[in-house]
Every structure is written in structure tokens, then in C-alpha cells.
C-alpha positions in Angstrom: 36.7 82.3 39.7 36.4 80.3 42.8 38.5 77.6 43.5 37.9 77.3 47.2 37.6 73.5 47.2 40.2 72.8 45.5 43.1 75.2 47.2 43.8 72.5 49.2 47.0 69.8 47.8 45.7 67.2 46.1 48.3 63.9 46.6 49.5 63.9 43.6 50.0 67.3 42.7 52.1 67.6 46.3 54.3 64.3 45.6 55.2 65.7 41.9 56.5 68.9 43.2 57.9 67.2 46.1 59.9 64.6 43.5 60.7 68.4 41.7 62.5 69.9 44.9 64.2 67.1 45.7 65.8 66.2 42.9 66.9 69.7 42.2 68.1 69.6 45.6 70.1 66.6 45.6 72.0 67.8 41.5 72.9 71.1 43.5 74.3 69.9 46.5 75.2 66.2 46.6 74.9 64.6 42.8 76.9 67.6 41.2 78.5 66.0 38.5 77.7 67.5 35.0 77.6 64.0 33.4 74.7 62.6 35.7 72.7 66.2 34.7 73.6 65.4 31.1 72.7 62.2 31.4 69.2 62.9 32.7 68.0 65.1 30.2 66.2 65.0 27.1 68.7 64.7 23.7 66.9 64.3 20.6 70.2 62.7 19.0 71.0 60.4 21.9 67.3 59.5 22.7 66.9 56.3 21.6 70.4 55.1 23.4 69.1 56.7 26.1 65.0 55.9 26.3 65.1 56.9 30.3 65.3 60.5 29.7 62.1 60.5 28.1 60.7 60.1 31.4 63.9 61.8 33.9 64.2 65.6 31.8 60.6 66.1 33.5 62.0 65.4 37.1 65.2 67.9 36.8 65.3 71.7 36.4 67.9 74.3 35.5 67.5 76.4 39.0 65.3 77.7 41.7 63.1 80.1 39.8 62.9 77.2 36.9 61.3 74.5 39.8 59.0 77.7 41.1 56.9 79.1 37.9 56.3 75.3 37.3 55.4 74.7 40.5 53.2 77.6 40.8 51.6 76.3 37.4 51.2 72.7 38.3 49.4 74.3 41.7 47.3 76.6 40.5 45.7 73.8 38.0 46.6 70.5 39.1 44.2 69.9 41.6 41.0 70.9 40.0 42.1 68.6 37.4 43.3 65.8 39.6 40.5 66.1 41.8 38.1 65.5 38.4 39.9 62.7 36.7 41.1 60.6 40.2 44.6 60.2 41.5 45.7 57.6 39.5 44.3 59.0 36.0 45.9 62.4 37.1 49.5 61.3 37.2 49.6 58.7 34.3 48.0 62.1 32.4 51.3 64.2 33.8 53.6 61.1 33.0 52.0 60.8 29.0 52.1 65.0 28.8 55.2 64.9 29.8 56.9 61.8 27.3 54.8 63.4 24.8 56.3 66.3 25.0 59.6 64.5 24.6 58.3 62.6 21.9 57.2 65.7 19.8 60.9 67.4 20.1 62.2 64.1 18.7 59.9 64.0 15.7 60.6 67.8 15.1 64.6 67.2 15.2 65.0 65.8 11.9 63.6 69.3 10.4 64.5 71.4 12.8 67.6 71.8 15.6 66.4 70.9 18.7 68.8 71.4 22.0 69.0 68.8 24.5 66.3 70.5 27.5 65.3 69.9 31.0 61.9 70.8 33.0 58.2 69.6 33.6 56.7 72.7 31.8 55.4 70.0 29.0 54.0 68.0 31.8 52.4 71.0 33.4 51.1 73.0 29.9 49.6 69.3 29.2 47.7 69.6 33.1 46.6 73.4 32.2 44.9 72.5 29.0 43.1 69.7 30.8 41.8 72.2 32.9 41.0 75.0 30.4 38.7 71.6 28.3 36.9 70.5 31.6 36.1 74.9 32.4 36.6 76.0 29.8 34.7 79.6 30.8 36.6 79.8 34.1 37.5 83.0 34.5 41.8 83.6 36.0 43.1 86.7 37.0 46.7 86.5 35.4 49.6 89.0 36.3 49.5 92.0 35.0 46.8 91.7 33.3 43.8 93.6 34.9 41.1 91.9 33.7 40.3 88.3 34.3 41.1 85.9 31.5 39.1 83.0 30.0 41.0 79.3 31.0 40.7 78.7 27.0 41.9 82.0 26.3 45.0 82.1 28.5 45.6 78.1 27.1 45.5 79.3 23.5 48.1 82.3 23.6 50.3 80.4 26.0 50.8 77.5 22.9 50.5 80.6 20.7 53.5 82.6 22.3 55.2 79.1 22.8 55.2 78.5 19.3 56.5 81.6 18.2 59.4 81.2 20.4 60.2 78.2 18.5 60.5 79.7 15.4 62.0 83.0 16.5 64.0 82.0 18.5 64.8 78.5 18.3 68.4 78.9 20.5 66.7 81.1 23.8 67.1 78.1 25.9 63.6 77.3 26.8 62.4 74.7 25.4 59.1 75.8 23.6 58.8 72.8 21.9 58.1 70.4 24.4 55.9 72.9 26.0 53.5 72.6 22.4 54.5 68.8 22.4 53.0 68.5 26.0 50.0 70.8 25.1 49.6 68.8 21.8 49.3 65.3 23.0 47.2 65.9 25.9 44.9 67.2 23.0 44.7 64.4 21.5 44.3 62.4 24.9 41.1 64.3 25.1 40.0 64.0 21.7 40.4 60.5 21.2 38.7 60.2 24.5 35.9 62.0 23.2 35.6 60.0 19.7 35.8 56.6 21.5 32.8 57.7 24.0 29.4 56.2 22.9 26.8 58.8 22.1 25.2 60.1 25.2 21.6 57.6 26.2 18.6 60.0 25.8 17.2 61.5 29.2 14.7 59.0 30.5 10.7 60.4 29.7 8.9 61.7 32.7 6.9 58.9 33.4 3.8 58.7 35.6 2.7 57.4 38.7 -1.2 55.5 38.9 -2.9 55.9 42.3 -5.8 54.1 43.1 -8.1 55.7 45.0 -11.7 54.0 46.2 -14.1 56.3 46.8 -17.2 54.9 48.4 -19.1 52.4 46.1 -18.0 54.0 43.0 -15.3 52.0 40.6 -11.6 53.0 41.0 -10.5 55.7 39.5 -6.9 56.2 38.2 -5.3 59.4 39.2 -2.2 60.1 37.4 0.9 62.1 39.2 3.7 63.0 37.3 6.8 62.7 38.3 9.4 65.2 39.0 11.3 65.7 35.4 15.2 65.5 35.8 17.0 68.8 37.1 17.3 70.6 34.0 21.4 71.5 33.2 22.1 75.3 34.3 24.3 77.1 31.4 27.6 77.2 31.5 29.2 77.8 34.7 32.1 80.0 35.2 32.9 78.4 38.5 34.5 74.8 37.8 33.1 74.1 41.5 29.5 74.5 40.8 29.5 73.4 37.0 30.9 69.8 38.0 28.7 69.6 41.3 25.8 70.1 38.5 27.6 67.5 36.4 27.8 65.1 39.1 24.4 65.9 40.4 22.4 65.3 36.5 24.5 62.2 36.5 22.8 61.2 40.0 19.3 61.9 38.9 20.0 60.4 35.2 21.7 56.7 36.0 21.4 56.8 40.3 24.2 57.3 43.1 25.9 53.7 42.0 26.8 54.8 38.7 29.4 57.1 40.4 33.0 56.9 40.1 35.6 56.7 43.4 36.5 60.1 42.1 32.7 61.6 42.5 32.1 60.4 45.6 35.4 61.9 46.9 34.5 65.1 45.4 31.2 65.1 46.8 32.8 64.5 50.2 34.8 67.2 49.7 32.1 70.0 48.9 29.9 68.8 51.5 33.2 69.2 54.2 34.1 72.6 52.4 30.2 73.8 52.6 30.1 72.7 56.4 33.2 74.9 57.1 31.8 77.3 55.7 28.6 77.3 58.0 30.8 77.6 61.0 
């Protein structure tokens, strides 16, 4: 897969693990005290007295290596994602993953025990389904594994294996089930998003242009040139690059350059800059 164009931080992807570090910096050397930790995560039994922590456990993490895998996640598929649904859209997205997530422990706690947790990996599983349902047939090379991996693959036995931590072993520490509760609502985000769009407008007919042309004394005669049918969609593309450029591109030639979003345009912008780099 080739994510070339989108290697590069997107805004909000940087400013959420820069909020990350620094928190995690300040609990470990300046705000130390146990309470203020406690205080900021997320309790199922103390929730409601305490509504904030649905929204602080995301910010604060147990340690260094804790900050770094969800880091690394929230990298590697943040800004493909935040680069598709605009800045804004992206982070209210993290924000609902993430309360969801806390939100789904909470429901879960009157049938099962569910510990008080910490962490944005809800947040972050939430941002890597988003991009496994927008490329879905991008293809990620995952260590060890030696062979590249589907993004709707590597999605569906990451919920798989976090749900089976749940119920094998509910007292590990991690907490698997916001990491199911942040993969489950941004499910639904998607599907009601998908049941509230109208049905896609028909493609427009090829229509035809009528030239006159006067030849000598003879009546006009109508010549009829067709015009160009829309860019027909390529198949599936394993490169989330190319499939949205095509996406953007049948948009264009189907409702015109104005019915593009601020979010298009900037990722048009971006290609074209990336492709003239690449020139030189």
C-alpha cells in the first residue's frame, strides 16, 4: 500500500498525540498525586458523579510504551482518515470513539465487572476502522506477519482478539472493552451515516451536441457529436490514494468542481504538491 501523501502529520492527528505526551508528562513529573490520576479516569461505578472522565481517561496513559503503540496507531491511520473526512469531522469522530467507548464499558458493568481504565486505544481502534470502511482493500504489512494484510482483515481480528480478552480475561488490565466500545460506535457512526444518505442520483445520459453546418446552397444539415460519457469508475483500488483521487475525480465530472467539499479541494492540493515533488 502506498500512503505517500498522507505520511505527512495531519493537524489534528499531531495536536492529539501532542495533548497525549503532555499530559503523561505533566502526571509523571509535576501532577503526581494518585488522586488527580484516579480522578481522571474512567470508573463505571463513579461515572455518573463524575461525567468528565468520560472525556479525560482518553487524554491519560499508564506509561511510556502505553502513549507509543497508541501513538503509532493513531499515526499510521489518522491522517488518511482525517485527510478524507476534514479536520473538524476528524476529531469530533476521535472525541465520539472515544466517549463511546466509555459509554459501552458502562452499559456492560451491570453484567459484567468492569475496572476503572485509562488510554485513547477506543479513540484510536474507532479511527482504524474508519479507515479499514473508506479502503477497505488496502493492503498493511503488520509485524511479524510476512504477508501484507487486508485493512478489513487486520480491523476484524483486532475486535476479534479484543473481545476475547474480555471474556478470558476480564482482570489483564487492558481494557478490551472500551477498545470494542470504541470500534462499535464508530460502526454505527458509519452505518447510520450510510442509512440517512439519499440514494445515489443516476449518472447523467450522454447527451449530444447539434452542429450546423451550411454547405453551399443546400439546407442545413444537423450533425450530431456525442459527447464524452463520464469517466467510467476503475475497480477497487488497493491504494487509498488513487481510489479517493478517482472518487473525487467521478464526483467532478458527475456534479462539477463547486460541488466539492473544503476537504477535496485540500486533498487535491495535496496530490497535485506531492505529484510535483515527485517530478523533481
Amino acid at each position: 500500500m502506498n500512503l505517500s501523501s498522507y505520511q505527512r502529520m495531519t493537524p489534528w492527528v499531531g495536536r492529539i498525540i501532542a495533548a497525549n505526551a503532555v499530559v503523561l508528562l505533566l502526571l509523571m513529573t509535576v501532577l503526581t498525586s494518585p488522586e488527580l490520576g484516579a480522578a481522571l479516569a474512567f470508573s463505571p461505578g463513579s461515572a455518573l458523579a463524575r461525567p468528565w472522565t468520560f472525556v479525560t481517561y482518553m487524554f491519560v496513559h499508564a506509561g511510556l510504551l502505553h502513549l507509543f503503540f497508541n501513538s503509532l496507531m493513531l499515526y499510521a491511520f489518522g491522517p488518511a482518515v482525517e485527510s478524507r473526512m476534514g479536520g473538524r469531522s476528524f476529531a469530533l469522530y476521535y472525541l465520539y470513539c472515544g466517549v463511546g467507548a466509555a459509554v459501552f464499558a458502562l452499559g456492560l458493568s451491570s453484567l459484567m465487572d468492569v475496572r476503572p481504565f485509562i488510554g485513547a486505544s477506543g479513540a484510536v481502534l474507532g479511527v482504524t476502522l474508519a479507515f479499514a470502511l473508506f479502503w477497505p482493500d488496502a493492503e498493511l504489512f503488520v509485524f511479524p506477519i510476512p504477508v501484507p494484510v487486508k485493512a478489513r482483515t487486520l480491523v476484524m481480528v483486532l475486535v476479534a482478539l479484543d473481545v476475547a480478552g474480555a471474556l478470558l480475561w476480564p482482570n489483564s488490565g487492558t481494557a478490551h472493552l472500551a477498545h470494542v466500545g470504541g470500534a462499535a460506535f464508530g460502526y454505527v457512526f458509519f452505518r447510520l451515516q450510510s442509512l440517512g444518505r439519499r440514494a445515489p442520483a443516476r449518472p447523467p445520459r450522454a447527451v449530444e451536441r447539434v452542429v450546423m453546418v451550411q454547405s453551399g446552397a443546400s439546407e442545413p444539415e444537423h450533425r450530431s457529436t456525442p459527447v464524452t460519457p463520464i469517466r467510467p469508475r476503475r475497480q477497487a483500488d488497493t491504494n487509498p490514494v488513487a481510489a479517493e483521487v478517482d472518487r473525487v475525480l467521478d464526483k467532478i465530472s458527475e456534479k462539477g468542481i463547486a460541488s466539492l467539499t473544503a476537504a477535496e479541494r485540500r486533498f487535491l492540493d495535496e496530490v497535485a504538491r506531492q505529484k510535483k515533488q515527485d517530478l523533481h
